[in-house]
Biopython code that builds the backbone (N, CA, C, O; Angstrom):
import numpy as np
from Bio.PDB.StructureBuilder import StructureBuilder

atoms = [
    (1, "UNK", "N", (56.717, 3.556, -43.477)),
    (1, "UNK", "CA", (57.737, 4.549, -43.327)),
    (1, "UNK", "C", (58.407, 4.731, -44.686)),
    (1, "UNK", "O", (58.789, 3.674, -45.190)),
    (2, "UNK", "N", (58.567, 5.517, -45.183)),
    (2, "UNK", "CA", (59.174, 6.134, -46.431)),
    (2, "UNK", "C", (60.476, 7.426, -46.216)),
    (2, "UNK", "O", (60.482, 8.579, -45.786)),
    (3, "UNK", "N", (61.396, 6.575, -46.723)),
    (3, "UNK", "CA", (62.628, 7.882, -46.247)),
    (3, "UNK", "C", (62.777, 8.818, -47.282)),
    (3, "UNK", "O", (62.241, 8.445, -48.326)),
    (4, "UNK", "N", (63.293, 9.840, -47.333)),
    (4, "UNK", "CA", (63.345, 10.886, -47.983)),
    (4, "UNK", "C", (64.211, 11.969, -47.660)),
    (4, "UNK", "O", (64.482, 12.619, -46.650)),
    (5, "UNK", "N", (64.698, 11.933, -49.367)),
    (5, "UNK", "CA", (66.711, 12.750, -49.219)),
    (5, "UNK", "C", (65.551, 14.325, -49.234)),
    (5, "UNK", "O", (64.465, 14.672, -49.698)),
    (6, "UNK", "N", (66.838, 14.950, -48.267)),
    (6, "UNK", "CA", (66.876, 16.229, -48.149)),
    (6, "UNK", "C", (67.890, 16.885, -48.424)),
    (6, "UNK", "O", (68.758, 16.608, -47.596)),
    (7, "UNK", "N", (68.323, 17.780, -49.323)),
    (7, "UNK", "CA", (69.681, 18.627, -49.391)),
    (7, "UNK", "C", (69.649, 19.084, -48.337)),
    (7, "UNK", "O", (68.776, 19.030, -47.470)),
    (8, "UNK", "N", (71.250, 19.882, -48.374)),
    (8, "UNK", "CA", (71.527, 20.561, -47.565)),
    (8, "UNK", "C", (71.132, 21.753, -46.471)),
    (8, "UNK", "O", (70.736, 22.894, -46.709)),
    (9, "UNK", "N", (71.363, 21.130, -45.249)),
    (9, "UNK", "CA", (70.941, 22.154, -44.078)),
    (9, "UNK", "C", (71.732, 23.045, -43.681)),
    (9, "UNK", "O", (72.946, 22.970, -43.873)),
    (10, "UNK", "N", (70.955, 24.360, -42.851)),
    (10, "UNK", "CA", (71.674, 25.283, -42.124)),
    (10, "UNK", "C", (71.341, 24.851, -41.049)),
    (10, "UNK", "O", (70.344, 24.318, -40.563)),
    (11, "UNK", "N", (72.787, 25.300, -40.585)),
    (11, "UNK", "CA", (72.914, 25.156, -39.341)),
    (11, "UNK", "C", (74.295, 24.071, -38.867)),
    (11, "UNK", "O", (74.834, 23.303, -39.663)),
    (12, "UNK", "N", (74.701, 24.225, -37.378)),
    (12, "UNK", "CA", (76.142, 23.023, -37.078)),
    (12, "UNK", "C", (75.106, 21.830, -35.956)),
    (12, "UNK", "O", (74.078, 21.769, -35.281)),
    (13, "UNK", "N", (76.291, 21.053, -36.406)),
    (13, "UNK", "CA", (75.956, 20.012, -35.382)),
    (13, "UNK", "C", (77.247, 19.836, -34.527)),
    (13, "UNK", "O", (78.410, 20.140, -34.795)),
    (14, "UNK", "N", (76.502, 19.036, -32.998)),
    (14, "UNK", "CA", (77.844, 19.861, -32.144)),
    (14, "UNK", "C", (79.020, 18.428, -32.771)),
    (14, "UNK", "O", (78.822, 17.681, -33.730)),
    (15, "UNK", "N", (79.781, 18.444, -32.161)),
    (15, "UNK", "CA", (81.231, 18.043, -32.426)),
    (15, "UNK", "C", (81.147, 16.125, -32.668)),
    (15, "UNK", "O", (81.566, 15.491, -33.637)),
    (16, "UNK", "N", (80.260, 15.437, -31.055)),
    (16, "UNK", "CA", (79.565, 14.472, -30.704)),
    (16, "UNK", "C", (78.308, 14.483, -29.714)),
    (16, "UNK", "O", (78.024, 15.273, -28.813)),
    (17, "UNK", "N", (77.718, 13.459, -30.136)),
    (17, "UNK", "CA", (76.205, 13.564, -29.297)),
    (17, "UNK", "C", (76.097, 12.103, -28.973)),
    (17, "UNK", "O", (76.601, 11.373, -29.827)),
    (18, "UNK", "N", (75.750, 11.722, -28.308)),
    (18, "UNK", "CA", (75.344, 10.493, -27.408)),
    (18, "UNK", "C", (73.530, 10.425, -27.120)),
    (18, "UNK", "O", (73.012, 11.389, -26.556)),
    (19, "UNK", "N", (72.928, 9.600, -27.419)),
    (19, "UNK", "CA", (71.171, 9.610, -27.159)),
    (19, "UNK", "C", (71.610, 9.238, -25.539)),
    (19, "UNK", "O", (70.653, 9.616, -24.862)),
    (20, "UNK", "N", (72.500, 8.744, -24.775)),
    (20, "UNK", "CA", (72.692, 8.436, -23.574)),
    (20, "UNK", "C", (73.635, 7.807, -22.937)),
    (20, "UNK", "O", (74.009, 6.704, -23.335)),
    (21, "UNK", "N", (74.114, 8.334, -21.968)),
    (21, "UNK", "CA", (75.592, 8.182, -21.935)),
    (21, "UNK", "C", (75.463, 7.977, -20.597)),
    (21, "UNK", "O", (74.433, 8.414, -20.083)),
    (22, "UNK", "N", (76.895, 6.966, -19.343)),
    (22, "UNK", "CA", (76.851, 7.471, -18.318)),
    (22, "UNK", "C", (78.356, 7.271, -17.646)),
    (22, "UNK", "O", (79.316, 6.569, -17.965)),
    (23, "UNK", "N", (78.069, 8.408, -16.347)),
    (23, "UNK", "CA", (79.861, 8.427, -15.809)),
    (23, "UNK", "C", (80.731, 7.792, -16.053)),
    (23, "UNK", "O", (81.589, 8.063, -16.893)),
    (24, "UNK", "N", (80.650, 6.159, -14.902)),
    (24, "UNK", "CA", (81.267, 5.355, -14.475)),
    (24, "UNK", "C", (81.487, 4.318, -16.027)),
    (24, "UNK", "O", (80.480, 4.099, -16.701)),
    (25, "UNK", "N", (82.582, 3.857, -16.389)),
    (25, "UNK", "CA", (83.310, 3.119, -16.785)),
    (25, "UNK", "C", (82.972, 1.448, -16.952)),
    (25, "UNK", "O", (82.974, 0.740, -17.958)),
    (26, "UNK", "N", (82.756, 1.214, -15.880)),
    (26, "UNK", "CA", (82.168, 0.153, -15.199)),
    (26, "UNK", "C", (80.691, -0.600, -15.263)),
    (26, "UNK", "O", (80.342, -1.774, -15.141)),
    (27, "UNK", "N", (80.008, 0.621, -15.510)),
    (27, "UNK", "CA", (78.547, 0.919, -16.346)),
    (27, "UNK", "C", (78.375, 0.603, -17.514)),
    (27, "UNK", "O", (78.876, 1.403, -18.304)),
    (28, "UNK", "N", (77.837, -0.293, -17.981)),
    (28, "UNK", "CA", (77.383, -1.035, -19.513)),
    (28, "UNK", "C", (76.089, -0.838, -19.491)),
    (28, "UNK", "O", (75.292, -1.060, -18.579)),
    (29, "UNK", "N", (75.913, -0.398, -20.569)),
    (29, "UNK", "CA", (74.290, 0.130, -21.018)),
    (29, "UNK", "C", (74.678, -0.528, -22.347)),
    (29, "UNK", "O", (75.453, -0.309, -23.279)),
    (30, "UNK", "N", (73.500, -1.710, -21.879)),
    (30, "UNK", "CA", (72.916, -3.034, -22.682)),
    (30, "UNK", "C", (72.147, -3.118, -23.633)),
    (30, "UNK", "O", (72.220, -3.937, -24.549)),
    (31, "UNK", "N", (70.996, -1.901, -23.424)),
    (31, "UNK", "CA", (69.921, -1.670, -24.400)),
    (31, "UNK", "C", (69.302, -0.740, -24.008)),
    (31, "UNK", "O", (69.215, -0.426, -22.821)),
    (32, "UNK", "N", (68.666, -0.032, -25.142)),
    (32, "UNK", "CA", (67.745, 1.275, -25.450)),
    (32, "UNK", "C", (66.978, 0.876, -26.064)),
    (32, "UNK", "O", (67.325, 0.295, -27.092)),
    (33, "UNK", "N", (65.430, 1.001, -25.708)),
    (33, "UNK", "CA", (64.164, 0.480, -26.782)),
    (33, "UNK", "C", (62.692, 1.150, -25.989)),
    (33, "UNK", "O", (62.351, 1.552, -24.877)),
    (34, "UNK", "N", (62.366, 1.045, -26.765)),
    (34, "UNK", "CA", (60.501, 1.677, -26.169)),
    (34, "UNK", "C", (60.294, 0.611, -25.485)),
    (34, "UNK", "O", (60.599, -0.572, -25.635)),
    (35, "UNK", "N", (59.619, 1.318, -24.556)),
    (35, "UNK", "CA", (58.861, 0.412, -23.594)),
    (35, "UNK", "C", (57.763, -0.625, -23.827)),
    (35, "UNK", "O", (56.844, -0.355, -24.600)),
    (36, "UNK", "N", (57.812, -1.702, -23.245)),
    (36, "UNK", "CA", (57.000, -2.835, -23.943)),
    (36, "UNK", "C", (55.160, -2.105, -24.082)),
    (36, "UNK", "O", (54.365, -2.539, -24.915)),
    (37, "UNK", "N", (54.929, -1.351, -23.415)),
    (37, "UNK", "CA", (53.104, -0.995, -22.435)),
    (37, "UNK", "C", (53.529, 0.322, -23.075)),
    (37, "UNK", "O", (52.593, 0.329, -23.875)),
    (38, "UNK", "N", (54.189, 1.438, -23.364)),
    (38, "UNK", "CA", (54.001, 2.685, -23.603)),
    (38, "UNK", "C", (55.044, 3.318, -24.666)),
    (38, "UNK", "O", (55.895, 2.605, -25.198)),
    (39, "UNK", "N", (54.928, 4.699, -24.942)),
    (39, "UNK", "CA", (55.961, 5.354, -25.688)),
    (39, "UNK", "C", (57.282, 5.729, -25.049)),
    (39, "UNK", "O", (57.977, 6.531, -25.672)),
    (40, "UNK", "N", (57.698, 5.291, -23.966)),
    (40, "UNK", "CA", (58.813, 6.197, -23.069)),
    (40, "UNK", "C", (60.128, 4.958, -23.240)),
    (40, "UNK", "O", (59.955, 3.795, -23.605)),
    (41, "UNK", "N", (60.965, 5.369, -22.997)),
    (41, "UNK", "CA", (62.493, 4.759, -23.449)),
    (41, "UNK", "C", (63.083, 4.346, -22.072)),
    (41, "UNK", "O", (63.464, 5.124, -21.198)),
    (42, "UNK", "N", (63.094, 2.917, -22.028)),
    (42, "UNK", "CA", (63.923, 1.875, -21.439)),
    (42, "UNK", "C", (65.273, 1.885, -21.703)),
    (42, "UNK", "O", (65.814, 1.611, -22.774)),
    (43, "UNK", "N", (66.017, 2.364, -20.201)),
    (43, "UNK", "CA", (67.630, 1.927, -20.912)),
    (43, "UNK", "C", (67.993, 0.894, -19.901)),
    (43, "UNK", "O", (67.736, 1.027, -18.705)),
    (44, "UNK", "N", (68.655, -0.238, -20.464)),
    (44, "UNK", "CA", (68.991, -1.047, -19.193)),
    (44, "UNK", "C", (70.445, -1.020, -18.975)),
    (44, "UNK", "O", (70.813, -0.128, -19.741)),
    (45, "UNK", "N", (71.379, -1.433, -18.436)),
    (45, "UNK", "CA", (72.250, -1.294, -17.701)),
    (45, "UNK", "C", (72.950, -2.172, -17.236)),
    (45, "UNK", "O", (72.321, -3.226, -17.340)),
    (46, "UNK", "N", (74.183, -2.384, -16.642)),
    (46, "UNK", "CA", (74.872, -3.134, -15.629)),
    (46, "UNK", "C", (76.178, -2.723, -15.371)),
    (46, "UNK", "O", (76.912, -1.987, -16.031)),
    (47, "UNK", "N", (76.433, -3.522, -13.920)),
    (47, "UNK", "CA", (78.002, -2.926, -13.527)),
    (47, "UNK", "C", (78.586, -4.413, -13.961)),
    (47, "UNK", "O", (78.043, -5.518, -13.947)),
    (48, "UNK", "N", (80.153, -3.913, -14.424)),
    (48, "UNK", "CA", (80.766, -5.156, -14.967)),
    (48, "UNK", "C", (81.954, -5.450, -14.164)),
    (48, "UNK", "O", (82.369, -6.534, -14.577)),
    (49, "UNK", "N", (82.548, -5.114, -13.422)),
    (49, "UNK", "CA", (83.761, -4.694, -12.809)),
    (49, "UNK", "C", (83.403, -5.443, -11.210)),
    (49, "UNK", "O", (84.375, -5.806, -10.547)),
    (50, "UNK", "N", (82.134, -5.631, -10.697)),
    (50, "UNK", "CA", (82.249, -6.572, -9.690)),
    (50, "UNK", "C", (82.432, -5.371, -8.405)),
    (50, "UNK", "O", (82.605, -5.829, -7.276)),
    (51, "UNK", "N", (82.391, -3.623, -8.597)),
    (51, "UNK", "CA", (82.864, -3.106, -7.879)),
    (51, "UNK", "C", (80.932, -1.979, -7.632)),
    (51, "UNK", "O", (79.966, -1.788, -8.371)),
    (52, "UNK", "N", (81.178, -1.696, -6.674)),
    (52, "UNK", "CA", (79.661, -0.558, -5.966)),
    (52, "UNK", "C", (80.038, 0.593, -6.639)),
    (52, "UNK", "O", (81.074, 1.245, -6.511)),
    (53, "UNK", "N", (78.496, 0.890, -7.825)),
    (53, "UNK", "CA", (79.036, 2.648, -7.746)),
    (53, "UNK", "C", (77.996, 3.195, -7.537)),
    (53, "UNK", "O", (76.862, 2.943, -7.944)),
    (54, "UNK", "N", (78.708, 4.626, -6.325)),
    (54, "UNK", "CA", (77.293, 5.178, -5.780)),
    (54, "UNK", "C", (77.453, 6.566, -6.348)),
    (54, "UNK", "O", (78.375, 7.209, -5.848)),
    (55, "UNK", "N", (76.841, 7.082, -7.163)),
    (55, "UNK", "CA", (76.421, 8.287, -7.720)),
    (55, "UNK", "C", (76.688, 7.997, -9.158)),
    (55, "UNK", "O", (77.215, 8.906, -9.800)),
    (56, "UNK", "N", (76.430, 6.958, -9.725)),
    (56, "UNK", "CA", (76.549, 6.772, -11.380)),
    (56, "UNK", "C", (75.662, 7.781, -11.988)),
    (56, "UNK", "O", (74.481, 7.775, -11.642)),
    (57, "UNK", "N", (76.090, 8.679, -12.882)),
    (57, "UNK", "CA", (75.202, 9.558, -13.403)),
    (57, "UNK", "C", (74.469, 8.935, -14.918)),
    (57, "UNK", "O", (75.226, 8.374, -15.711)),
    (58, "UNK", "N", (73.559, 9.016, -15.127)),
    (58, "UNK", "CA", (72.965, 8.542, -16.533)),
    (58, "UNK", "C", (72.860, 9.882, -16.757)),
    (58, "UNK", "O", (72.476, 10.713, -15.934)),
    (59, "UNK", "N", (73.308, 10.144, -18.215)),
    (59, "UNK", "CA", (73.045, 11.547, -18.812)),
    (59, "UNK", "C", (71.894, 11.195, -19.838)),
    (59, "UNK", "O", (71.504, 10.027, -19.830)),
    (60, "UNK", "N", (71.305, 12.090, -20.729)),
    (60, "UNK", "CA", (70.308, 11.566, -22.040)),
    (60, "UNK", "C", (70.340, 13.066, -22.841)),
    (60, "UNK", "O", (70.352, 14.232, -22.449)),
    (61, "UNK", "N", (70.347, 12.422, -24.146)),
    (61, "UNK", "CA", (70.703, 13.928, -25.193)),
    (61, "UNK", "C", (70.027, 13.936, -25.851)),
    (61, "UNK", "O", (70.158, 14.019, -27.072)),
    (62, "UNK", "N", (68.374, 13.783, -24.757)),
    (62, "UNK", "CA", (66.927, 14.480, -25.189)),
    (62, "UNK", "C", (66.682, 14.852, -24.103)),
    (62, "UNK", "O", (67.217, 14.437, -23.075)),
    (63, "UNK", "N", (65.597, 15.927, -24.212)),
    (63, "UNK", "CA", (64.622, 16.311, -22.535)),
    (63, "UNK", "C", (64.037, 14.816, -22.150)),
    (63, "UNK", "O", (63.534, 13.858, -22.739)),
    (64, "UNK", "N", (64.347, 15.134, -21.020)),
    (64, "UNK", "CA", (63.630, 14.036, -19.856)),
    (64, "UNK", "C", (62.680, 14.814, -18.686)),
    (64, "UNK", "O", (63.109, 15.430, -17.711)),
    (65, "UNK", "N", (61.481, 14.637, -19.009)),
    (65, "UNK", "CA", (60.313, 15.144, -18.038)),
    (65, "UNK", "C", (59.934, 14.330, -16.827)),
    (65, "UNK", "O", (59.203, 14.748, -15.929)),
    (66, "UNK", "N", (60.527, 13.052, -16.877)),
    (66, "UNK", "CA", (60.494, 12.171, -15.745)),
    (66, "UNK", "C", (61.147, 11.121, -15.953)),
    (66, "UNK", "O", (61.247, 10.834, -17.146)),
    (67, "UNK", "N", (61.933, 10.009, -14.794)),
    (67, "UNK", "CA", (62.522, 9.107, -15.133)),
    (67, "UNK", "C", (61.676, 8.067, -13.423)),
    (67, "UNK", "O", (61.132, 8.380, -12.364)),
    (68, "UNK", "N", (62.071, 6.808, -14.148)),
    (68, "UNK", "CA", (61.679, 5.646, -12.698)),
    (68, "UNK", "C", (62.172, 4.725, -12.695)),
    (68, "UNK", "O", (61.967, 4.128, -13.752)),
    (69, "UNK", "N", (63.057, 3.969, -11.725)),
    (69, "UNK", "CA", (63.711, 2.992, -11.778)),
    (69, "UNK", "C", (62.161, 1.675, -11.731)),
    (69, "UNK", "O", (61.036, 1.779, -11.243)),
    (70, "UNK", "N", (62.699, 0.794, -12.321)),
    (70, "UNK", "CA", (61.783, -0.488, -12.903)),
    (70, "UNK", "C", (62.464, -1.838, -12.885)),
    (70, "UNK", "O", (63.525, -1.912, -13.506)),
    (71, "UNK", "N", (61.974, -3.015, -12.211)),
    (71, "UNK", "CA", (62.285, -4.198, -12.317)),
    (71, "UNK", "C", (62.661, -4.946, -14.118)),
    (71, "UNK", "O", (62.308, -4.406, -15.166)),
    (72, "UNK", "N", (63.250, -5.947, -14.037)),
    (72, "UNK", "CA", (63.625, -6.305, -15.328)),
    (72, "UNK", "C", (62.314, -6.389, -16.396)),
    (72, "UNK", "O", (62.533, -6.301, -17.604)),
    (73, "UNK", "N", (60.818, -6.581, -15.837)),
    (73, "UNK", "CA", (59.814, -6.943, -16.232)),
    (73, "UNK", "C", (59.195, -5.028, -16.671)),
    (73, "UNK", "O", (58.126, -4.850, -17.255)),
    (74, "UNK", "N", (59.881, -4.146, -16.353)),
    (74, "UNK", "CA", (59.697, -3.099, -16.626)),
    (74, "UNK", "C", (58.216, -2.312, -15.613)),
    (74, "UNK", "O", (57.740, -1.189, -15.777)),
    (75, "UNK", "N", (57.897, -3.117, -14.846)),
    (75, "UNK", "CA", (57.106, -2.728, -13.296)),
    (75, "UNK", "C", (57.753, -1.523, -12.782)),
    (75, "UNK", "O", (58.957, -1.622, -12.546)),
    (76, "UNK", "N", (57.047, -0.148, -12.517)),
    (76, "UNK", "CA", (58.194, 0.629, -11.895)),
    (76, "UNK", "C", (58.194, 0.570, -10.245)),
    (76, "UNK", "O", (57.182, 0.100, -9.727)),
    (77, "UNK", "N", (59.277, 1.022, -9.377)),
    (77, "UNK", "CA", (59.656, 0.254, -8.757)),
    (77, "UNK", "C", (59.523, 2.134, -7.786)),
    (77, "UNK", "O", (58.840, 2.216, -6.765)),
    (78, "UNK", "N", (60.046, 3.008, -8.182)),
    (78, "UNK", "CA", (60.380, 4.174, -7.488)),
    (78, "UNK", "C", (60.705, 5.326, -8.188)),
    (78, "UNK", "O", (61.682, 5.407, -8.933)),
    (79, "UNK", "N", (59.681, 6.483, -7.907)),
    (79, "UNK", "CA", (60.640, 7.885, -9.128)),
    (79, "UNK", "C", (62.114, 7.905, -9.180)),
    (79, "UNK", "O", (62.836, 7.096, -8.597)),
    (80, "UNK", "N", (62.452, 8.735, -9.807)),
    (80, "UNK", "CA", (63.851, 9.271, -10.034)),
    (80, "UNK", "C", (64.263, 10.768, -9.993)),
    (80, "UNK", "O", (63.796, 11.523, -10.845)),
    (81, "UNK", "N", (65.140, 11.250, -9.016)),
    (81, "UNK", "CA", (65.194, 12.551, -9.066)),
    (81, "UNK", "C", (65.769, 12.999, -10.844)),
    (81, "UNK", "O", (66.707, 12.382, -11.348)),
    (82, "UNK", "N", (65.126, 13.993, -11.510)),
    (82, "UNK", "CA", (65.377, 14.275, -13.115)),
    (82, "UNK", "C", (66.465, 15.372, -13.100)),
    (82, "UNK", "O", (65.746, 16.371, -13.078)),
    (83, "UNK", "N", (67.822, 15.861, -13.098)),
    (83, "UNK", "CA", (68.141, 17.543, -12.828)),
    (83, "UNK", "C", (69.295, 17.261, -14.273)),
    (83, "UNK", "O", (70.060, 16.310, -14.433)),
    (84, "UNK", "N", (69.036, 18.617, -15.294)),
    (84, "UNK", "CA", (69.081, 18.968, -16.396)),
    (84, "UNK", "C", (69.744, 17.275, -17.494)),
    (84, "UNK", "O", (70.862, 16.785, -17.654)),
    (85, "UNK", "N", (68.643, 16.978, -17.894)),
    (85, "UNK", "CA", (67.920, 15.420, -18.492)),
    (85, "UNK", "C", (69.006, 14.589, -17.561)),
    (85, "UNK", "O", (69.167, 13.517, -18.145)),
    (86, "UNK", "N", (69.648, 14.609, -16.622)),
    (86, "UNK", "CA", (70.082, 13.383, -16.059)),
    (86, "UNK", "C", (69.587, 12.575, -14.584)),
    (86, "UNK", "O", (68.870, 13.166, -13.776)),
    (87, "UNK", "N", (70.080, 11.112, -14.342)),
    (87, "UNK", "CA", (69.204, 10.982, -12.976)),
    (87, "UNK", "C", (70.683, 10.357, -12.693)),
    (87, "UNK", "O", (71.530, 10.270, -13.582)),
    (88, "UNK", "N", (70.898, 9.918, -11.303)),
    (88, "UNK", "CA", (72.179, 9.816, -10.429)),
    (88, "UNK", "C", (71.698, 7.999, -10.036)),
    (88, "UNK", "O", (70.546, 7.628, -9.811)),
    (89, "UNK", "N", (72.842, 7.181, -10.047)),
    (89, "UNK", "CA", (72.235, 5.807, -9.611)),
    (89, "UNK", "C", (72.898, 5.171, -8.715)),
    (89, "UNK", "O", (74.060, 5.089, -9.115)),
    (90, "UNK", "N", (72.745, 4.542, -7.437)),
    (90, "UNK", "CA", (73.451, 3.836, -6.673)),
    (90, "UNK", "C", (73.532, 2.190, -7.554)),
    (90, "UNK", "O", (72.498, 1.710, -8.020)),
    (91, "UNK", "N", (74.739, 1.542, -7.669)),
    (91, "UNK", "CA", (74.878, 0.361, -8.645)),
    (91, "UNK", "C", (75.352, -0.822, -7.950)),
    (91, "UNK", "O", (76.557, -0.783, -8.196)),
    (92, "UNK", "N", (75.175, -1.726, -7.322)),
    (92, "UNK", "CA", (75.701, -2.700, -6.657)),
    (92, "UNK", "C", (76.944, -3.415, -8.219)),
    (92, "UNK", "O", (77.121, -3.168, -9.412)),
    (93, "UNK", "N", (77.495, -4.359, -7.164)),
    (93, "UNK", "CA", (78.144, -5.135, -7.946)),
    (93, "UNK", "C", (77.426, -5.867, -8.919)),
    (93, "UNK", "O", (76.408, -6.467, -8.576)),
    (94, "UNK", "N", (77.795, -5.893, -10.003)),
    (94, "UNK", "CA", (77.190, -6.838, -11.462)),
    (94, "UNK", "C", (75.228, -6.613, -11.261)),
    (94, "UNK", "O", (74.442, -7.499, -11.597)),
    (95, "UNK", "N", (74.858, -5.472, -10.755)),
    (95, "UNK", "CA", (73.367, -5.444, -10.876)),
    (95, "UNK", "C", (73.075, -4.945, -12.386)),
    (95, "UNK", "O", (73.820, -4.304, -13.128)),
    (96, "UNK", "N", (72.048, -5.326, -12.570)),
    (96, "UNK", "CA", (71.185, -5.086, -13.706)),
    (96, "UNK", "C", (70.018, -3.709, -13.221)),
    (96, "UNK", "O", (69.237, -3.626, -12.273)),
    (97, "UNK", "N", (70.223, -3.103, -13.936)),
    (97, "UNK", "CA", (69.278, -1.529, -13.484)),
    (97, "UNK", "C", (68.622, -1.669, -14.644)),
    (97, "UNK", "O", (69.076, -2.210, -15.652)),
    (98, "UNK", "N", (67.239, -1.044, -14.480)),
    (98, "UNK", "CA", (66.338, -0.726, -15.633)),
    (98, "UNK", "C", (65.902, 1.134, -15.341)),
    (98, "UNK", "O", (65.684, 1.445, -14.171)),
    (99, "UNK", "N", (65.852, 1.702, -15.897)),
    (99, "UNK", "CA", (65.353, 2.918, -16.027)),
    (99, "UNK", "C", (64.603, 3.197, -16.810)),
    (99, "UNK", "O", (65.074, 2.772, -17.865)),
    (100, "UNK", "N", (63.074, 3.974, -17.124)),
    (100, "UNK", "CA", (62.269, 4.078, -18.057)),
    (100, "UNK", "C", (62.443, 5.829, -17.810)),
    (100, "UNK", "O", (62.513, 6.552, -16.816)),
    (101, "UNK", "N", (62.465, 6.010, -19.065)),
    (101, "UNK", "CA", (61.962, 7.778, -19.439)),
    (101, "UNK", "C", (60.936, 8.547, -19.681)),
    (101, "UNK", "O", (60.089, 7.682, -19.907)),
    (102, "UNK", "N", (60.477, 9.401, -19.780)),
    (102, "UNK", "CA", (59.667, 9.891, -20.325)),
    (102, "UNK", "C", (59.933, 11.374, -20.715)),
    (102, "UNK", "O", (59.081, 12.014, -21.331)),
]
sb = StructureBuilder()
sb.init_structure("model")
sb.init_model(0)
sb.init_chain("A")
sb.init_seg("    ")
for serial, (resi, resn, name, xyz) in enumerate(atoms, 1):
    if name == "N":
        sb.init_residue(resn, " ", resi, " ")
    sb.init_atom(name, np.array(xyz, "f"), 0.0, 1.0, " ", f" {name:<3s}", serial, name[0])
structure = sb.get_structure()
């Protein structure tokens, strides 16, 4: 990999951007990394607060063509409904969620 300066661009960038962000407060997103077996992006997760959240939204500030919830071992487990790049998560107390992207 070799980096390389570029002058100045046209064009704005918006105000802030997040690669992935989500609702609830309570929600700690632990890590972002490629998937161990493929090119698609692992975000993992947890609730910290000891409290249920049901409709946690994961947002992502890239296209997402598919998402699947996955055991810690990154096994997927069940699709994910995808609607404009975000998926919706039911969160037990202090669970650990894995989500893979694509």
């Amino acid at each position: 990999m070799t980096a390389v300066k570029l002058g100045k661009q046209e064009g704005a960038l918006p105000e802030s951007y997040s690669f992935v962000s989500v609702s609830d407060e309570n929600i700690v997103i632990d890590t972002v990394k490629k998937a161990e077996d493929s090119d698609e992006t692992v975000v993992r997760m947890y609730e910290s607060w000891n409290k249920r959240v049901n409709g946690a939204k994961l947002t992502f500030g890239f296209d997402v063509k598919s998402a699947v919830l996955c055991d810690l071992m990154e096994n997927e487990i069940e699709p994910l409904a995808v609607e404009n790049n975000s998926v919706t998560l039911n969160v037990k107390p202090f669970e650990i969620v894995t989500v893979k992207v694509k």
